[in-house]
C-alpha positions, 0 to 999 in steps of 0.5 A: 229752600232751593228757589228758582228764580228766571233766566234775567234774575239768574244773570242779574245775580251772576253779575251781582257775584262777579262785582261783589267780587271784583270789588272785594279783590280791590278792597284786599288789594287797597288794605294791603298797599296800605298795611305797606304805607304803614311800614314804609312810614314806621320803618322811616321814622325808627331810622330818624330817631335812630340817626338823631339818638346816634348823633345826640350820643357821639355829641355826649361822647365828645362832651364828656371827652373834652371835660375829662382832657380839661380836668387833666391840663388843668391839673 
């Protein structure tokens, strides 16, 4: 099912085409800086709750410290 078409809708298409892909690139281009904002964001957050669990456990650390030398002096 070849058709042929004229010479203005030859060059209408060919600029269809060039667009088409011109905006898929940016599409590609757009998923991919925000695929990157995600792991930027996600890679933030996973260091945030790793700082506050470090800092929540060196505070138990010492919590438990102080109770142990308490229980000796008193003794």
């Amino acid at each position: 099912m070849t058709e042929t078409y004229s010479k203005s809708r030859q060059r209408a298409e060919n600029a269809f085409s060039a667009v088409q892909t011109q905006a898929q690139f940016f599409a590609k281009n757009h998923a991919a800086e925000e695929l990157e904002a995600v792991a930027q964001a996600r890679d933030a957050k996973t260091q945030r709750l790793r700082e506050a669990r470090l800092a929540k456990e060196s505070e138990e650390r010492m919590a438990a410290t102080a109770v142990n030398t308490a229980g000796v002096k008193s003794r």
